[in-house]
mmCIF file as Biopython writes it, N, C-alpha, C and O atoms, coordinates in Angstrom:
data_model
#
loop_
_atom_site.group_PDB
_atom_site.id
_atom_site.type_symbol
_atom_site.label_atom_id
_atom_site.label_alt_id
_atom_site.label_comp_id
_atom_site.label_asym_id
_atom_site.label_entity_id
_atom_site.label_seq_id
_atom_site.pdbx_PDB_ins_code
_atom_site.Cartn_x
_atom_site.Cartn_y
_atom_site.Cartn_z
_atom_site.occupancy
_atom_site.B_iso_or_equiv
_atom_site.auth_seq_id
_atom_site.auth_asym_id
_atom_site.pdbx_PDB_model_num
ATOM 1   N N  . UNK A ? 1  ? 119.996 218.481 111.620 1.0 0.0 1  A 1 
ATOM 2   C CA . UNK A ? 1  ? 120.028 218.570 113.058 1.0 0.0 1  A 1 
ATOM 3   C C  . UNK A ? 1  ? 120.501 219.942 113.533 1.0 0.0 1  A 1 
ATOM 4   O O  . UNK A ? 1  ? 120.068 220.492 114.546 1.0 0.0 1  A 1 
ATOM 5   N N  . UNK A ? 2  ? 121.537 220.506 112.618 1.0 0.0 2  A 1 
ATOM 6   C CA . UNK A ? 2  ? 122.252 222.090 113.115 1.0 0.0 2  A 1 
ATOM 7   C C  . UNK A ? 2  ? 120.975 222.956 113.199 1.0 0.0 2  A 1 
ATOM 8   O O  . UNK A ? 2  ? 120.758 223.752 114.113 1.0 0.0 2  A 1 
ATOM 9   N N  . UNK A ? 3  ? 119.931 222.659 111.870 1.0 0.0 3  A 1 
ATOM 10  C CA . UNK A ? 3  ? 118.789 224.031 112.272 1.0 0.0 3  A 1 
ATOM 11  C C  . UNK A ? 3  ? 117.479 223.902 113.185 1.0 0.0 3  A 1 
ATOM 12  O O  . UNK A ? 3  ? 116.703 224.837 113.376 1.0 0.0 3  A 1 
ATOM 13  N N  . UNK A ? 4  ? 117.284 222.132 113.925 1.0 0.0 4  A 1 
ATOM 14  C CA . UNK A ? 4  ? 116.796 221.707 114.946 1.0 0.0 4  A 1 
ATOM 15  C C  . UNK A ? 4  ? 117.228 222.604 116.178 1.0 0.0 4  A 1 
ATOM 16  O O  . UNK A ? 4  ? 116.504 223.461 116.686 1.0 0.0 4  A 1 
ATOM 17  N N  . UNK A ? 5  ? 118.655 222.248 116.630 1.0 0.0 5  A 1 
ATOM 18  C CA . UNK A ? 5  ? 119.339 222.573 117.747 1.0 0.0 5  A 1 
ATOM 19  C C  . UNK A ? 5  ? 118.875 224.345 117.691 1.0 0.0 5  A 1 
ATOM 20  O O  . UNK A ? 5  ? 118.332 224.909 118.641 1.0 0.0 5  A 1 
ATOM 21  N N  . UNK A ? 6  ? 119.279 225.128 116.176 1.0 0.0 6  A 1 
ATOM 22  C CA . UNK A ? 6  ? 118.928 225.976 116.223 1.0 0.0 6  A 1 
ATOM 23  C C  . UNK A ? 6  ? 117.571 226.824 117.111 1.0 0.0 6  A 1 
ATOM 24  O O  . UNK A ? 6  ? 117.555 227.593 118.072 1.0 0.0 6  A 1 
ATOM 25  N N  . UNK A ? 7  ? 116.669 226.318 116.362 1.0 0.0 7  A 1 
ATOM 26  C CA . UNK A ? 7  ? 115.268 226.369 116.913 1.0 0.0 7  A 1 
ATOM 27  C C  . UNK A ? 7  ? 114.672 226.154 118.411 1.0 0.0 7  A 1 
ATOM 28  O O  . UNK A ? 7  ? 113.701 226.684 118.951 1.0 0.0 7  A 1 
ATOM 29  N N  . UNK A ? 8  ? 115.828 224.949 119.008 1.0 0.0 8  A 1 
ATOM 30  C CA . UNK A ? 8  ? 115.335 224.981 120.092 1.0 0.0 8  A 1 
ATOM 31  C C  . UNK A ? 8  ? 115.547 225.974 121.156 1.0 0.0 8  A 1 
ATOM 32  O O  . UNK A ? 8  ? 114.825 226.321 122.091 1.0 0.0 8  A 1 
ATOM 33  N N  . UNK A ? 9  ? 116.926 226.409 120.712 1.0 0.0 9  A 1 
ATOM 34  C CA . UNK A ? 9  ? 117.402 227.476 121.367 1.0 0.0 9  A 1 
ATOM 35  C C  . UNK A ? 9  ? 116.285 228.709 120.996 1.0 0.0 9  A 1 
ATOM 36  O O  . UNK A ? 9  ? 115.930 229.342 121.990 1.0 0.0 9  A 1 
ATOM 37  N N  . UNK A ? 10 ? 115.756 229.084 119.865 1.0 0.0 10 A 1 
ATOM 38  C CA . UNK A ? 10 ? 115.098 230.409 119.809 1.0 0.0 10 A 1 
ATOM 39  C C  . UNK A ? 10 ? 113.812 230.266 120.854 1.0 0.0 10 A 1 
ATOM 40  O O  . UNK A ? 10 ? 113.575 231.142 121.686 1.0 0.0 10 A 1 
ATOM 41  N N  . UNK A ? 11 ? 112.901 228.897 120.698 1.0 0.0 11 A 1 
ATOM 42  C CA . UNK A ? 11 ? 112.099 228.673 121.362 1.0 0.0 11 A 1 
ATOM 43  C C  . UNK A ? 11 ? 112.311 228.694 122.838 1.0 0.0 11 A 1 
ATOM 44  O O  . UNK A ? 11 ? 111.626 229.465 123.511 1.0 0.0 11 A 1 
ATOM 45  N N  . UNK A ? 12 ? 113.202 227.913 123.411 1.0 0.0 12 A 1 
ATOM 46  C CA . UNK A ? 12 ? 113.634 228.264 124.899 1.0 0.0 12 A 1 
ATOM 47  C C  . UNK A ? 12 ? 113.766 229.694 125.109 1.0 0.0 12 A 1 
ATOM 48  O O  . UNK A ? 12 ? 113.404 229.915 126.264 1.0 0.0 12 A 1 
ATOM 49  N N  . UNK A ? 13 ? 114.277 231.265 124.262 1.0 0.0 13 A 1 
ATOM 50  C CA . UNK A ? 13 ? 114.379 231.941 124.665 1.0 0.0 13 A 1 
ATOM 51  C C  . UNK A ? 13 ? 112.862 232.642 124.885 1.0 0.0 13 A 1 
ATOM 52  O O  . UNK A ? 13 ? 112.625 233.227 125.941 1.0 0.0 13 A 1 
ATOM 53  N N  . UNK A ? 14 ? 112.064 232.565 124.041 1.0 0.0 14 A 1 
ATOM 54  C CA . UNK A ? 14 ? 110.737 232.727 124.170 1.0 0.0 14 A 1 
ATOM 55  C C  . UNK A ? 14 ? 110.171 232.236 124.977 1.0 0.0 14 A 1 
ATOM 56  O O  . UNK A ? 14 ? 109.200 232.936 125.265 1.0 0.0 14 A 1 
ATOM 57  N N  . UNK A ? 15 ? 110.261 230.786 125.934 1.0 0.0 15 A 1 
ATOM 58  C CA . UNK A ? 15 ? 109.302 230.253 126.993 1.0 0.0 15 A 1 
ATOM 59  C C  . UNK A ? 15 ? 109.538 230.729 127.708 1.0 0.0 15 A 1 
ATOM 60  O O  . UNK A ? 15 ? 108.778 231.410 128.396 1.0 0.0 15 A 1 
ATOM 61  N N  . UNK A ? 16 ? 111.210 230.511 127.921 1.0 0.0 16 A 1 
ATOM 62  C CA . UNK A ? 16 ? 111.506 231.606 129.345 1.0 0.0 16 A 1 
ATOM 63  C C  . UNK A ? 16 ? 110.820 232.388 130.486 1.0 0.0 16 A 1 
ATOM 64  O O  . UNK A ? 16 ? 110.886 232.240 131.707 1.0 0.0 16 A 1 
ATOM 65  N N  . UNK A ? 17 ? 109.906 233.569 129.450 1.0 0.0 17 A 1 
ATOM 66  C CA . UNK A ? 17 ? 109.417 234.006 130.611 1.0 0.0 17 A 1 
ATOM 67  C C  . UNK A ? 17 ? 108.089 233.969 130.603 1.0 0.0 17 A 1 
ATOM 68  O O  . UNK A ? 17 ? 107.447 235.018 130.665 1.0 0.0 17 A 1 
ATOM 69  N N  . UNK A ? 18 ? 107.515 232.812 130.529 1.0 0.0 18 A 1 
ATOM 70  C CA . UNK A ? 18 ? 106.134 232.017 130.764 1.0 0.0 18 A 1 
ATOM 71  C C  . UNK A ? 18 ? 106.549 230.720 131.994 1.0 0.0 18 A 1 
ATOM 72  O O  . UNK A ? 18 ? 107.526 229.989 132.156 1.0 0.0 18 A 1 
ATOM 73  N N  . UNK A ? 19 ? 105.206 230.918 132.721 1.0 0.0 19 A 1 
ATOM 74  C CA . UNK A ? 19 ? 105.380 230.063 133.943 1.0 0.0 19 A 1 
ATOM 75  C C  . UNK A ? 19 ? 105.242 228.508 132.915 1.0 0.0 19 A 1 
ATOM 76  O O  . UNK A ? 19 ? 104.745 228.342 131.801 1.0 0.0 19 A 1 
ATOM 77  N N  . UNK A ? 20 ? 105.804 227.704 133.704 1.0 0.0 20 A 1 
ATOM 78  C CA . UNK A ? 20 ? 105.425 226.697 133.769 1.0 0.0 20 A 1 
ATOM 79  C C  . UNK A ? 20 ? 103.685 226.144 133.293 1.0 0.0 20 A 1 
ATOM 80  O O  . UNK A ? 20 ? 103.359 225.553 132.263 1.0 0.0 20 A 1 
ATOM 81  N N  . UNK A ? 21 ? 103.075 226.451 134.092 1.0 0.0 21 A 1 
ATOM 82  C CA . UNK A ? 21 ? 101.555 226.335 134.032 1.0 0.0 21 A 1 
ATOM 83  C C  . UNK A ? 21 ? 100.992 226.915 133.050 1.0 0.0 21 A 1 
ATOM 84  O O  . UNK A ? 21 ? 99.801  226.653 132.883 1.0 0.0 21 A 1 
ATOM 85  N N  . UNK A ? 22 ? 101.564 227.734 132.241 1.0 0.0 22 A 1 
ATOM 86  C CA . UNK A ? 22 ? 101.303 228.376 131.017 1.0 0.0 22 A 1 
ATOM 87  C C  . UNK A ? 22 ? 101.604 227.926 129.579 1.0 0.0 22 A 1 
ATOM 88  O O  . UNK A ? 22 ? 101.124 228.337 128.522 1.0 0.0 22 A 1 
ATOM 89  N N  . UNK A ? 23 ? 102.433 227.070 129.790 1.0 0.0 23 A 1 
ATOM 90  C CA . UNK A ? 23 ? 103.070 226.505 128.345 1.0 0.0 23 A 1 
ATOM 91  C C  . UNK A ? 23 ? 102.845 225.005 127.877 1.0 0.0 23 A 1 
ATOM 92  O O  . UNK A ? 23 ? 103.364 224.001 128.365 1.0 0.0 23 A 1 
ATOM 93  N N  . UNK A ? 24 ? 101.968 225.085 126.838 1.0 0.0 24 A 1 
ATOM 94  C CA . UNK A ? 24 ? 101.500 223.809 126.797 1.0 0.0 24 A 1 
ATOM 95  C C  . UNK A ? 24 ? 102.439 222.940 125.667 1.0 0.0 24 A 1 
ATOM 96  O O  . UNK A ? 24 ? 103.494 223.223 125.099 1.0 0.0 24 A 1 
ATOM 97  N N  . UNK A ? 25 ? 101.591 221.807 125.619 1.0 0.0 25 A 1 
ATOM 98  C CA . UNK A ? 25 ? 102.745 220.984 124.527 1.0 0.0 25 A 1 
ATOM 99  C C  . UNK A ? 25 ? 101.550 219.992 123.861 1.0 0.0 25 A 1 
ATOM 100 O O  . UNK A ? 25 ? 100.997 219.172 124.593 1.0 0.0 25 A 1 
ATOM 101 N N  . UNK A ? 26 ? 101.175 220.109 122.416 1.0 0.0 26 A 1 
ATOM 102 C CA . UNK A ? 26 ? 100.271 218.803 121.812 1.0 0.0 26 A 1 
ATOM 103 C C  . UNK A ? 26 ? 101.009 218.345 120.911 1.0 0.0 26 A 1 
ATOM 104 O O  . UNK A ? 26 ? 102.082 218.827 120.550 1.0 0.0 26 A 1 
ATOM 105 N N  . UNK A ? 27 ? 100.240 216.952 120.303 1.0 0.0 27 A 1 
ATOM 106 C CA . UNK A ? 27 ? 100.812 215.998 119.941 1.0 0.0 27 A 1 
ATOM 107 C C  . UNK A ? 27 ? 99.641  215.410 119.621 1.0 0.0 27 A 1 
ATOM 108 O O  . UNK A ? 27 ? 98.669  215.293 120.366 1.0 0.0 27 A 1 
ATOM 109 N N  . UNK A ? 28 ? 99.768  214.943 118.213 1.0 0.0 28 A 1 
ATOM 110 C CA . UNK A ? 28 ? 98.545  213.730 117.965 1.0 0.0 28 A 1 
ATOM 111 C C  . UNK A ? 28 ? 99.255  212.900 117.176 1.0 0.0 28 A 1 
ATOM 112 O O  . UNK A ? 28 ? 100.281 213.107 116.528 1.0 0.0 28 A 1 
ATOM 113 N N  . UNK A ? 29 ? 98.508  211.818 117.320 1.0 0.0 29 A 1 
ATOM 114 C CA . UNK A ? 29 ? 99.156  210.330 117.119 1.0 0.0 29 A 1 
ATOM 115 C C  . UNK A ? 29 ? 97.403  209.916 116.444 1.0 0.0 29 A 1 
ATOM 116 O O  . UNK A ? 29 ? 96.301  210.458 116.517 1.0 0.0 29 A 1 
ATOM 117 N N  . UNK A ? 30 ? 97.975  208.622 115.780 1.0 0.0 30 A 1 
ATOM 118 C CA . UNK A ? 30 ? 96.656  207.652 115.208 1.0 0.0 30 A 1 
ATOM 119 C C  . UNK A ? 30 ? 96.706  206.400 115.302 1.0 0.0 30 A 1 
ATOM 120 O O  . UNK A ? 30 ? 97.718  205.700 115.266 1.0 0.0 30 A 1 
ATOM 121 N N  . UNK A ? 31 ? 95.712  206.103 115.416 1.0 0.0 31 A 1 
ATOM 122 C CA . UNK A ? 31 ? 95.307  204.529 115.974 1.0 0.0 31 A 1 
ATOM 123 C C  . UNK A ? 31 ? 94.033  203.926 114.795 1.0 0.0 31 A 1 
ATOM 124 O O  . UNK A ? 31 ? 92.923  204.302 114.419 1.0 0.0 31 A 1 
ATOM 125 N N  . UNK A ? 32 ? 95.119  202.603 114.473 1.0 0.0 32 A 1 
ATOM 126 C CA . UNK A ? 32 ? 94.670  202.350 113.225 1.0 0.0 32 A 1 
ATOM 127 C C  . UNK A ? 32 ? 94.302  200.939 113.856 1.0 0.0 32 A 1 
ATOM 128 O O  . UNK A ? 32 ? 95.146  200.070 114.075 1.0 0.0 32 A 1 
ATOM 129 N N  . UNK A ? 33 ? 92.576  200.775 114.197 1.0 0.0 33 A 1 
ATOM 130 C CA . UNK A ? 33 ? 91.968  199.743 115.109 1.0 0.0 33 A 1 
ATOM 131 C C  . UNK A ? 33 ? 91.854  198.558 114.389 1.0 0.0 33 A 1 
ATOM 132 O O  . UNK A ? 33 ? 91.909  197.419 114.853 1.0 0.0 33 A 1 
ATOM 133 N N  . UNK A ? 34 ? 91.754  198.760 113.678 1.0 0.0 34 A 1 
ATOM 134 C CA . UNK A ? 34 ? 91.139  197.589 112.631 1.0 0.0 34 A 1 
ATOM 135 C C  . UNK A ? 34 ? 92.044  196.650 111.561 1.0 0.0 34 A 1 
ATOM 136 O O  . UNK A ? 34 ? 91.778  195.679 110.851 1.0 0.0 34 A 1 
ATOM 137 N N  . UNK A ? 35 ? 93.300  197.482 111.830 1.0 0.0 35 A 1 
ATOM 138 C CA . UNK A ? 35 ? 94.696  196.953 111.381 1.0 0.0 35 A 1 
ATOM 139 C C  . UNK A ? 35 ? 95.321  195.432 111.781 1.0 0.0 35 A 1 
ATOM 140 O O  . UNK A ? 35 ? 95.514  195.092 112.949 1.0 0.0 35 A 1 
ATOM 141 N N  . UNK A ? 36 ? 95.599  194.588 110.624 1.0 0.0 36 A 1 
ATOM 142 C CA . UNK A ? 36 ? 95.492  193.245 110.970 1.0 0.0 36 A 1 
ATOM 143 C C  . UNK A ? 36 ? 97.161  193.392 111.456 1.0 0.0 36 A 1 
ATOM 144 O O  . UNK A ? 36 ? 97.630  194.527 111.535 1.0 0.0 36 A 1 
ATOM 145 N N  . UNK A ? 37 ? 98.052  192.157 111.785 1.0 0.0 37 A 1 
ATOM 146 C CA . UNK A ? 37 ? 99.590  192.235 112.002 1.0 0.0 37 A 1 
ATOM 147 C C  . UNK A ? 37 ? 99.779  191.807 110.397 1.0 0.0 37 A 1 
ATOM 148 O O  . UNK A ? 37 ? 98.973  191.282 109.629 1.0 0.0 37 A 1 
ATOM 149 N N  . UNK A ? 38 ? 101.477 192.336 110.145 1.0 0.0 38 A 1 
ATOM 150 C CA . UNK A ? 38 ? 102.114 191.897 108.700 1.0 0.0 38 A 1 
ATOM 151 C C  . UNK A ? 38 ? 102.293 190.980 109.121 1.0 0.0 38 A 1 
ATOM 152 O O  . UNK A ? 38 ? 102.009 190.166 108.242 1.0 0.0 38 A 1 
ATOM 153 N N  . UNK A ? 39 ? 102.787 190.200 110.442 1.0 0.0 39 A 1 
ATOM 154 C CA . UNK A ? 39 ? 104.018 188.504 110.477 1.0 0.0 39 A 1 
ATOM 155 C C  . UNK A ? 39 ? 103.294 188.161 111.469 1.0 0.0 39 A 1 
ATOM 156 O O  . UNK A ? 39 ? 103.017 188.791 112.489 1.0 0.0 39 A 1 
ATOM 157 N N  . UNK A ? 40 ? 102.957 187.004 111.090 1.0 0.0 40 A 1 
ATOM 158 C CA . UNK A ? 40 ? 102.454 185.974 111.928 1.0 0.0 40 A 1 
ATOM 159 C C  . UNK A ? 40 ? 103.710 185.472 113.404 1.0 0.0 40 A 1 
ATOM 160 O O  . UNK A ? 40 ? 104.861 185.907 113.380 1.0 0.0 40 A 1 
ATOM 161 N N  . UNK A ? 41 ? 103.380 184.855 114.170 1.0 0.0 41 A 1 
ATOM 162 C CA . UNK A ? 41 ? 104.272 184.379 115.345 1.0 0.0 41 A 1 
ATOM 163 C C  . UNK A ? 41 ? 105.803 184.035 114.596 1.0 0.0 41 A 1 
ATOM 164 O O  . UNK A ? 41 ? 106.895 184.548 114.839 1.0 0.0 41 A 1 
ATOM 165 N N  . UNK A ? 42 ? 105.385 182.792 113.428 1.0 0.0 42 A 1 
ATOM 166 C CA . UNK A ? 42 ? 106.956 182.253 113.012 1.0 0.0 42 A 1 
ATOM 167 C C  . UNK A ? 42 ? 107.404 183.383 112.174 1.0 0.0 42 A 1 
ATOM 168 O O  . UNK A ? 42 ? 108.118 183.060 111.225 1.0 0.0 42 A 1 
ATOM 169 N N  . UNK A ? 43 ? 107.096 184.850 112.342 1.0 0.0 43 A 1 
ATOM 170 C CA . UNK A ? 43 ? 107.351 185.723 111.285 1.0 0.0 43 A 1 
ATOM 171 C C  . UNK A ? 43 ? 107.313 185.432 109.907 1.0 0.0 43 A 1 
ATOM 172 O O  . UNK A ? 43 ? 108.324 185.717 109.266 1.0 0.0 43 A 1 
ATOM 173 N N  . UNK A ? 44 ? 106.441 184.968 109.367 1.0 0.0 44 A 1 
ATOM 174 C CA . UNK A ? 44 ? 105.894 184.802 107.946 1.0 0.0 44 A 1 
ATOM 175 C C  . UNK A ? 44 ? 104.964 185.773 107.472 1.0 0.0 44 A 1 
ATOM 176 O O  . UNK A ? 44 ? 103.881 185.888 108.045 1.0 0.0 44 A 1 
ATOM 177 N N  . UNK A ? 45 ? 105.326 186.650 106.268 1.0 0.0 45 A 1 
ATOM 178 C CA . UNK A ? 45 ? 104.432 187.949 105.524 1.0 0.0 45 A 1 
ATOM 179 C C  . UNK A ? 45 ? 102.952 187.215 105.276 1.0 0.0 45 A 1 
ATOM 180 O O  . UNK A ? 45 ? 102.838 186.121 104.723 1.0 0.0 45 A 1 
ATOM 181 N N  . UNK A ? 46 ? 102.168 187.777 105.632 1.0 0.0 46 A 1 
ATOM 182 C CA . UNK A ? 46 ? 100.581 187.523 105.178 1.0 0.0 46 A 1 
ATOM 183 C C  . UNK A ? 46 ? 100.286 188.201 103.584 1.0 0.0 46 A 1 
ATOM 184 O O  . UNK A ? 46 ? 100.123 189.385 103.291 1.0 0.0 46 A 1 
ATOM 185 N N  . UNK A ? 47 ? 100.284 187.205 102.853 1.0 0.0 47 A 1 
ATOM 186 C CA . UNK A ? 47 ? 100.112 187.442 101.671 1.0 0.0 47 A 1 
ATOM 187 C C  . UNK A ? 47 ? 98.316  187.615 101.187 1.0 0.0 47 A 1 
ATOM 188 O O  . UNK A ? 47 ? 97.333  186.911 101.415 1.0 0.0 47 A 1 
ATOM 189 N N  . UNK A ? 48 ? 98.491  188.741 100.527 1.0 0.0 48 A 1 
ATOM 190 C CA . UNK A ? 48 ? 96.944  189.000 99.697  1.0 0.0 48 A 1 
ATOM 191 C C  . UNK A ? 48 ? 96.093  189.284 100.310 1.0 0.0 48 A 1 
ATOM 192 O O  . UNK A ? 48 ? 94.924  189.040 100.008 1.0 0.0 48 A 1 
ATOM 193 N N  . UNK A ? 49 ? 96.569  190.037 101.614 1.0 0.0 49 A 1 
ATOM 194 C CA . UNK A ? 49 ? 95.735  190.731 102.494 1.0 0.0 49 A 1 
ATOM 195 C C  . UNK A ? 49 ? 96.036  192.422 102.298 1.0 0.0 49 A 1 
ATOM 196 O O  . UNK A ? 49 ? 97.172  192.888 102.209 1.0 0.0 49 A 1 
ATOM 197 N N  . UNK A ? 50 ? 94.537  193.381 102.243 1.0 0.0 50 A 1 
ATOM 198 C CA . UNK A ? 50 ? 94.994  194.553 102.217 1.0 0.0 50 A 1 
ATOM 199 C C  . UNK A ? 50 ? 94.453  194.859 103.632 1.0 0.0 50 A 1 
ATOM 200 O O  . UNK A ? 50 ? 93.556  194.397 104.336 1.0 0.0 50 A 1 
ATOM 201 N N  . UNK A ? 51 ? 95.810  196.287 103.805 1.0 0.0 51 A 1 
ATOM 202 C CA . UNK A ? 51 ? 95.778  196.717 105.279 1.0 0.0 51 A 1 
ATOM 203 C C  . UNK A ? 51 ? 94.429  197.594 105.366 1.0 0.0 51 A 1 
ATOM 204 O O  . UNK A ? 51 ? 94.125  198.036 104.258 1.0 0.0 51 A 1 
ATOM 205 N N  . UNK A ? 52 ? 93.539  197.961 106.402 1.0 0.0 52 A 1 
ATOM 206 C CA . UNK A ? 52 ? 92.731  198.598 106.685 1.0 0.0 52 A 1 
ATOM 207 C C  . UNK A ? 52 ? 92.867  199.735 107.322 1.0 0.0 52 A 1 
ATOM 208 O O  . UNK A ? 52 ? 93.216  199.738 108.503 1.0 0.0 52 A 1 
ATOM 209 N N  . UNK A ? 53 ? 92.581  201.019 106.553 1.0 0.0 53 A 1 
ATOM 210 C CA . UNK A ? 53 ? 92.660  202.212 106.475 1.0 0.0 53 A 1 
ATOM 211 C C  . UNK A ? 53 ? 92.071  202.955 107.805 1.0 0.0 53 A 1 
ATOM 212 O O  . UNK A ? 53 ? 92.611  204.018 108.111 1.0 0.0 53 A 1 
ATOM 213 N N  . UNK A ? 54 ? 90.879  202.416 108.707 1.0 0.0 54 A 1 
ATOM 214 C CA . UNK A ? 54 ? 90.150  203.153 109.356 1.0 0.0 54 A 1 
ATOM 215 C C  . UNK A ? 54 ? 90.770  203.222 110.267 1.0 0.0 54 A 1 
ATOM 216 O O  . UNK A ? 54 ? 91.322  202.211 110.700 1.0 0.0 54 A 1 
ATOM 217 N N  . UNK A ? 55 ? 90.915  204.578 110.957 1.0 0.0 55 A 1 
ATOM 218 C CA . UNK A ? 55 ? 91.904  204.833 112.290 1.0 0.0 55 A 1 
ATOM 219 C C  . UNK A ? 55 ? 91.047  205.782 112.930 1.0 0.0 55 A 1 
ATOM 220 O O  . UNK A ? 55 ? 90.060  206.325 112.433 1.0 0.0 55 A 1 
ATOM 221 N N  . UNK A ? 56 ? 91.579  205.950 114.233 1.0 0.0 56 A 1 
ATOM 222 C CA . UNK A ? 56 ? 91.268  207.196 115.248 1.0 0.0 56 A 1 
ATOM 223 C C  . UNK A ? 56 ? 92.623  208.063 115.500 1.0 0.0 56 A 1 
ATOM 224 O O  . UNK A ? 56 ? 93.775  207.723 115.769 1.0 0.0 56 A 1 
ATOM 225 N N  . UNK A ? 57 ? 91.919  209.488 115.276 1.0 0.0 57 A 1 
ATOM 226 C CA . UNK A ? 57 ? 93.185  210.479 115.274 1.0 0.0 57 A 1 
ATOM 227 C C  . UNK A ? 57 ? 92.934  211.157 116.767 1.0 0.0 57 A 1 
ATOM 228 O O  . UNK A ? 57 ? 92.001  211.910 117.049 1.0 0.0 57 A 1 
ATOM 229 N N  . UNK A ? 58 ? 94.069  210.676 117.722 1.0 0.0 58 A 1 
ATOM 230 C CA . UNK A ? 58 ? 94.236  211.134 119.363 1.0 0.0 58 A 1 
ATOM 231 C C  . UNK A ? 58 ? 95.147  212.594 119.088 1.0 0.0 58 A 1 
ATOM 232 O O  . UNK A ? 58 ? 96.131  212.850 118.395 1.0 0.0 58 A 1 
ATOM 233 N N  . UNK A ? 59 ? 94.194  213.470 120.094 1.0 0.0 59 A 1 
ATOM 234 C CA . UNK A ? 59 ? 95.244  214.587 120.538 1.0 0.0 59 A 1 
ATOM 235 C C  . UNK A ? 59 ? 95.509  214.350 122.067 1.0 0.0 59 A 1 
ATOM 236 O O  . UNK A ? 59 ? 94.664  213.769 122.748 1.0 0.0 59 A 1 
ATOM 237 N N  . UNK A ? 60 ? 96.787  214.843 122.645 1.0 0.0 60 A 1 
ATOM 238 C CA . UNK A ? 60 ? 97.239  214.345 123.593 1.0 0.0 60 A 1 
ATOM 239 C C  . UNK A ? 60 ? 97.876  216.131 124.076 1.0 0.0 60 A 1 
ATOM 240 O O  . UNK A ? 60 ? 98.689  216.717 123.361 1.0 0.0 60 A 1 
ATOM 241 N N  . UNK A ? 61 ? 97.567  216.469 124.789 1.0 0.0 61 A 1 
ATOM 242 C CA . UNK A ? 61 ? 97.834  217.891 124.882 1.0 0.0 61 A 1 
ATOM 243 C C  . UNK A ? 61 ? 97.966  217.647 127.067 1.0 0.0 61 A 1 
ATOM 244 O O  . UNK A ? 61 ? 97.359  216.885 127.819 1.0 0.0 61 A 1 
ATOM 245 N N  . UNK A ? 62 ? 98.990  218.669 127.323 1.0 0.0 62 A 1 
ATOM 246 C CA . UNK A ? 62 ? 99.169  219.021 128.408 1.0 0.0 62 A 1 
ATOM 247 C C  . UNK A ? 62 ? 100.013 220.425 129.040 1.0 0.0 62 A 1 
ATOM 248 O O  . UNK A ? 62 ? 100.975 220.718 128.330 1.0 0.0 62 A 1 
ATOM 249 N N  . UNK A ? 63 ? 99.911  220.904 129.674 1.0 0.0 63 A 1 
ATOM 250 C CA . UNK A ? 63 ? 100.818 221.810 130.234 1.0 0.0 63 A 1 
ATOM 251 C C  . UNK A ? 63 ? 102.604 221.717 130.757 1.0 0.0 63 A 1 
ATOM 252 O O  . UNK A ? 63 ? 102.820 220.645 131.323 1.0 0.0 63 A 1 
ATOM 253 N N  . UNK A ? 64 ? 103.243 222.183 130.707 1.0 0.0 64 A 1 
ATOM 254 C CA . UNK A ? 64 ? 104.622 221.294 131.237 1.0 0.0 64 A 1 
ATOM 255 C C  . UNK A ? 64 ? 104.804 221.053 132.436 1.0 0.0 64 A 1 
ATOM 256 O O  . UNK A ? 64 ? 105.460 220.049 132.712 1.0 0.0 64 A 1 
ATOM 257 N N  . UNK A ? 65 ? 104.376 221.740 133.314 1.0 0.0 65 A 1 
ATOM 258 C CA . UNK A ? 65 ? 104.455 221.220 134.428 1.0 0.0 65 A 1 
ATOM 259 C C  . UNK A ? 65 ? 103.599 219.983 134.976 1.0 0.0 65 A 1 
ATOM 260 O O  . UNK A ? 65 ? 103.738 219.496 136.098 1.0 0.0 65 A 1 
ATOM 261 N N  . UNK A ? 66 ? 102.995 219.697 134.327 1.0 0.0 66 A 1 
ATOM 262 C CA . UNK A ? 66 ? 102.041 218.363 134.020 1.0 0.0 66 A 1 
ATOM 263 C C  . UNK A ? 66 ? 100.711 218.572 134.691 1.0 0.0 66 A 1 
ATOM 264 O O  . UNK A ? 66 ? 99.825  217.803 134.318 1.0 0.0 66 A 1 
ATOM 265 N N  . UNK A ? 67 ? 100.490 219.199 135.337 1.0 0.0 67 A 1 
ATOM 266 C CA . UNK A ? 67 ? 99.104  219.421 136.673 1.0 0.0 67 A 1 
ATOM 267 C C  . UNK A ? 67 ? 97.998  219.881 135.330 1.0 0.0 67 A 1 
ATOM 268 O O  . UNK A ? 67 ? 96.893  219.946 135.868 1.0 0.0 67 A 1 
ATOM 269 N N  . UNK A ? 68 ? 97.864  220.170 134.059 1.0 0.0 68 A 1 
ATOM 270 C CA . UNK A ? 68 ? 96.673  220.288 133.729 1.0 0.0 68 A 1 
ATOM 271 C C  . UNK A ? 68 ? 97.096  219.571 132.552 1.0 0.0 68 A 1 
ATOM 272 O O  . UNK A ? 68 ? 98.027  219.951 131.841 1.0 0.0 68 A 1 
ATOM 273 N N  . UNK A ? 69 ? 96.175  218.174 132.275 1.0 0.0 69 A 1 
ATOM 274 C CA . UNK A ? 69 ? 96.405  217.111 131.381 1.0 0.0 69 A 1 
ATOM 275 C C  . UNK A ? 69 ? 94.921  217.009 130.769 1.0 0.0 69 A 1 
ATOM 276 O O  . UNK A ? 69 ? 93.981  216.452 131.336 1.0 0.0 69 A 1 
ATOM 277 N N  . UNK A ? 70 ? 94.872  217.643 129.514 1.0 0.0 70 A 1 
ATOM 278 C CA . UNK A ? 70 ? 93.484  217.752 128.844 1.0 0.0 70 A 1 
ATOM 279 C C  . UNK A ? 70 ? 93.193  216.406 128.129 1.0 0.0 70 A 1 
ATOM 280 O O  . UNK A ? 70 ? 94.053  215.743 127.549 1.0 0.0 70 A 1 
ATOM 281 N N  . UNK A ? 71 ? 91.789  216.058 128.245 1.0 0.0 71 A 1 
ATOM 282 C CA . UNK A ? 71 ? 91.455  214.429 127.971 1.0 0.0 71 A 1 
ATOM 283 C C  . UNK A ? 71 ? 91.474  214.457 126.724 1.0 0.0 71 A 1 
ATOM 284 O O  . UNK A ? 71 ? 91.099  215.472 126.137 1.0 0.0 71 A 1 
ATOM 285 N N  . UNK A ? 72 ? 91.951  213.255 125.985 1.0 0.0 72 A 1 
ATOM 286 C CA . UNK A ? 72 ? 91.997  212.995 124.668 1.0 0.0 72 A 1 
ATOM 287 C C  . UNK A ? 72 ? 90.736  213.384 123.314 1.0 0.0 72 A 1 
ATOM 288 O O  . UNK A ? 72 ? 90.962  213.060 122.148 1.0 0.0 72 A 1 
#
């Protein structure tokens, strides 16, 4: 966490002097559609089932001031 905190500080000194509207932020996440649940309602493991691999990989990207939000 000490060389996190670090970093954020170097990075804040660098945004600094970028507007708002200039500094973006992405992020991708995956979506695994076809994915059954492990526990049923009474929470019981589903045995001898394999999980299904096929997913969709989302990028999620925006500016910080939020006014330009690029579609997935």
């Amino acid at each position: 966490m000490e060389g996190a905190k670090d970093r954020i500080i170097e990075l804040y000194a660098i945004v600094v002097f970028f507007l708002l509207k200039d500094v973006y932020n992405m992020d991708e996440t995956r979506l695994f559609w076809k994915a059954i649940l492990d526990t049923t309602l009474a929470t019981k493991a589903l045995l001898g089932t394999k999980k299904q691999k096929v997913r969709v990989s989302l990028a999620n990207c925006s500016n910080a001031d939020g006014l330009d939000k690029l579609p997935l």
